[in-house]
C-alpha positions in Angstrom: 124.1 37.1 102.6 126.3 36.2 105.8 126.0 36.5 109.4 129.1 38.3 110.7 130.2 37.4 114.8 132.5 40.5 115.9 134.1 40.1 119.3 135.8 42.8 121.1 137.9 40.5 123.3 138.5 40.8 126.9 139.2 39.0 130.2 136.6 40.5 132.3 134.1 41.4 129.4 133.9 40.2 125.9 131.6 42.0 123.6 130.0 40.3 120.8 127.7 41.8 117.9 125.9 40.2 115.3 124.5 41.7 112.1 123.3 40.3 108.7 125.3 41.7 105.9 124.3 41.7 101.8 125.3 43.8 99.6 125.6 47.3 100.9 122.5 46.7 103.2 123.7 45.8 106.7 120.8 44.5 109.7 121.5 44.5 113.6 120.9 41.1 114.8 122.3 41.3 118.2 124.7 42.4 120.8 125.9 42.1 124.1 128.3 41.5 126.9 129.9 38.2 128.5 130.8 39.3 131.9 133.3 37.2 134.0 133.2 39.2 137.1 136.5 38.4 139.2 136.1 34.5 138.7 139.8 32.4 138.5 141.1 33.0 134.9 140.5 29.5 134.2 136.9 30.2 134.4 136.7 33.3 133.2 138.5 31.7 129.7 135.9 28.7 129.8 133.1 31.3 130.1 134.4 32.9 126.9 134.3 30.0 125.0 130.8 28.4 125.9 129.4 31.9 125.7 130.7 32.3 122.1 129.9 28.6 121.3 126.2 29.3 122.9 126.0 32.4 120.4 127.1 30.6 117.0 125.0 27.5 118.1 121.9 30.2 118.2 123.0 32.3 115.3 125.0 30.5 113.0 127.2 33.0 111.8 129.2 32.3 108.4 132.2 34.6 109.4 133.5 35.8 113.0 136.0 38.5 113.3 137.8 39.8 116.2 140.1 42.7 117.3 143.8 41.7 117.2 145.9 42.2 120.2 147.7 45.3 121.1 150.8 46.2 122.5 149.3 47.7 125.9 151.7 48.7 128.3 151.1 46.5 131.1 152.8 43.1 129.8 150.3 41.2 132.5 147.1 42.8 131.0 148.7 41.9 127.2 148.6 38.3 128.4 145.4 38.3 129.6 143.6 39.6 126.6 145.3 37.3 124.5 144.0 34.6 126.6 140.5 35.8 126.0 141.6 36.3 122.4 142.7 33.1 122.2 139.5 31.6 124.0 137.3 33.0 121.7 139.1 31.8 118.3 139.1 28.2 119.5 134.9 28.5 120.0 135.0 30.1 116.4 137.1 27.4 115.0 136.1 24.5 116.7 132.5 25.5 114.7 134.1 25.6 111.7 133.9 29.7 111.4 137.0 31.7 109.1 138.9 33.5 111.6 139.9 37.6 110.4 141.8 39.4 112.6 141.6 43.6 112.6 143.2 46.4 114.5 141.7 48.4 116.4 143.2 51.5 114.0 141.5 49.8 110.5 138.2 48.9 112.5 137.8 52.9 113.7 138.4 53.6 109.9 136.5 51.6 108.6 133.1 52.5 111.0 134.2 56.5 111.8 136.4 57.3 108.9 139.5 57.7 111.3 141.6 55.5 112.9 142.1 57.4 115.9 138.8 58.0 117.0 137.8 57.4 120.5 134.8 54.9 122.1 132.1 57.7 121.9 132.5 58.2 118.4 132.5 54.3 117.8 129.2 53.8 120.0 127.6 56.8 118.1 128.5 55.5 114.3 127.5 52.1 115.0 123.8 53.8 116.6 123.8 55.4 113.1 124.9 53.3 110.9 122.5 50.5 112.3 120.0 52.8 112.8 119.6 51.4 116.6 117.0 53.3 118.9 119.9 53.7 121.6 123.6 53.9 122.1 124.9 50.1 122.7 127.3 49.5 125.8 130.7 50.0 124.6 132.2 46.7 124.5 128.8 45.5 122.7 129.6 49.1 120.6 133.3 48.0 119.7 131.8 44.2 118.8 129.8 45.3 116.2 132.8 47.7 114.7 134.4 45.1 114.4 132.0 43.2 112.5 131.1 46.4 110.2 134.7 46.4 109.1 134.7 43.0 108.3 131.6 43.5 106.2 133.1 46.3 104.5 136.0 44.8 104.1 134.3 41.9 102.5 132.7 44.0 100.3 135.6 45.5 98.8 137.6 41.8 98.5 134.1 41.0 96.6 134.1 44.1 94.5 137.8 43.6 93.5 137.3 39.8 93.2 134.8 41.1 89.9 137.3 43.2 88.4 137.0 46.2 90.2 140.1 49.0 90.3 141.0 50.6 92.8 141.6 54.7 92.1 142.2 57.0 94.9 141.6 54.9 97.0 138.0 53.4 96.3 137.1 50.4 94.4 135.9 51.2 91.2 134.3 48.6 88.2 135.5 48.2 85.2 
């Protein structure tokens, strides 16, 4: 059983989501939003960092995985996120937490079954998958994609690990 931390990463707000994941069987925990507001970037970076430190000290996640950076097309905005990114791996290592990166294309794959899906879709497969009474807030939404795929993508590494093969695609045991 492990506590998975998935952060959607970002300089204004920085989604986190925590579920429990064993086996197949996958629990909501928690989710939310860091807000920054239009603070010095200095700040806004430091409020990443306790914020995520505040959350593993409370949760104690075993694995944290977070959205890898993407070529946007405003170089300024680039730079930014990967300041937040880069914020929120140093409060994941500093605990002691693995580090796994995913795109944004294998994390809508892995929660929608396409990798070009859009935010609505995320938001309304993570309600279903989690079987959550509402819609979460859409950076909360992407945080907890992102620590779906990691789960399934544990699973699989796990599966394959005991001599599973994979055949069209899907891990199958010997």
């Amino acid at each position: 059983m492990a506590i998975i931390l998935g952060v959607d990463p970002g300089s204004r707000i920085t989604g986190y989501g925590i579920i429990r994941a064993e086996g197949r069987h996958i629990e909501y925990i928690d989710s939310g939003c860091i807000r920054m507001g239009e603070k010095p970037m200095a700040e806004r970076l430091q409020a990443i960092f306790h914020g995520l430190a505040t959350l593993i000290g409370e949760y104690r996640p075993q694995e944290f995985a977070i959205e890898q950076v993407f070529m946007a097309r405003n170089p300024d905005s680039a730079l930014k996120l990967g300041q937040a990114r880069g914020a929120a791996i140093v409060s994941a290592a500093n605990s002691g937490l693995p580090v796994h990166e995913y795109s944004a294309r294998q994390v809508k794959q892995a929660v929608v079954g396409k990798g070009g899906a859009d935010k609505s879709q995320v938001q309304h497969m993570v309600q279903a998958l989690l079987s959550l009474s509402r819609k979460p807030q859409a950076d909360a939404a992407d945080a907890l994609a992102i620590a779906l795929c990691h789960a399934h993508m544990s699973q699989s590494v796990a599966r394959l690990s005991a001599g599973g093969k994979v055949r069209n695609g899907r891990v199958r045991q010997q």
